[in-house]
N, C-alpha and C positions, 0 to 999 in steps of 0.2 A: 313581712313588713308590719310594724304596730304604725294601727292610727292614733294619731294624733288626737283628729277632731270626731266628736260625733254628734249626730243631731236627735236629741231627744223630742219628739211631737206627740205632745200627748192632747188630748182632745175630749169635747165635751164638759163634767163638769171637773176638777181636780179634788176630790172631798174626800170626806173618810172612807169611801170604798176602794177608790183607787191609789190612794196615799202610800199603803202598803205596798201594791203593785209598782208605782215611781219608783219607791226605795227600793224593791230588789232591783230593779233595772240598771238602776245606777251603782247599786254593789258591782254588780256585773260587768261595768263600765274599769270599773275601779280591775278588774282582776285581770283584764285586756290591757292596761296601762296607757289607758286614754288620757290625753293631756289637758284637754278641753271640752267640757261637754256646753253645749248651747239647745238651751230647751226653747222651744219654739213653741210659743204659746199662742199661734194665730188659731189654732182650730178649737184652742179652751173657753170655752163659753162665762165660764165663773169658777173659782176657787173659794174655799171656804179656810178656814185656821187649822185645818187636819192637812191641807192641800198644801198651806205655805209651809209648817210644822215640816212635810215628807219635803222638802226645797229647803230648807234652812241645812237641817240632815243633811242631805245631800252636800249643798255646798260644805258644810263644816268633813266629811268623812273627803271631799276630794282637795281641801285644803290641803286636809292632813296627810295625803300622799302626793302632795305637789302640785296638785293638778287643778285645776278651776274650773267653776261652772257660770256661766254668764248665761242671759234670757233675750229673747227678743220677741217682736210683737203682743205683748200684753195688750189685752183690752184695757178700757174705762175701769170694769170693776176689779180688774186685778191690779190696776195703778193704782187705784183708791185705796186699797187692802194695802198695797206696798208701801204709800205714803204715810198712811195712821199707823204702820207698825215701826214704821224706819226703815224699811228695807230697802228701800230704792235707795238707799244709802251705803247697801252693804251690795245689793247686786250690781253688775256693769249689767245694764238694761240698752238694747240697741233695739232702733226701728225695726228691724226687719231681718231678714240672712245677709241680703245685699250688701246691710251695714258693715254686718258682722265681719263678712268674707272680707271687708276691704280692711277695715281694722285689725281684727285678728289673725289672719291667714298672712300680711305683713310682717306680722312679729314672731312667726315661729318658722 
């Protein structure tokens, strides 16, 4: 049985060390034929522009095979980074998983 959803938690800071490690992850995601991935960013302390960079990627590579990636619990400074870039305009950002489940696990 393919899942649908999965939940990506990544944690501590999201920067240039771990950027590359996101991206294989979500390759990975992609070759399981996951429908939706939702990155839960409660345990990410800070994100840098190599962090959003490995998240933009992402979403643009699960676009392109149908599939979407949405976020939930961003902190202050990831909101802040989201708002001066635009992104919070390009990601579907939800409170929490709770959100999420109720919104998205409805539509699929």
């Amino acid at each position: 049985m393919m899942h649908t959803v999965k939940i990506m938690q990544p944690s501590g800071k999201l920067d240039a060390t771990k950027s590359q490690e996101f991206r294989e992850e979500v390759a990975g995601l992609l070759e399981d034929g996951t429908k939706v991935v939702l990155v839960d960013f409660k345990d990410v302390t800070f994100m840098d522009s190599s962090g959003l960079g490995a998240l933009v990627l992402a979403f643009k590579a699960l676009r392109a095979a149908d599939s979407k990636l949405v976020v939930c619990s961003i902190n202050e400074q990831v909101r802040i980074l989201f708002e001066l870039t635009g992104m919070d305009k390009v990601f579907e950002i939800f409170d929490n998983q709770e959100e999420f489940n109720k919104t998205i696990l409805s539509t699929i």
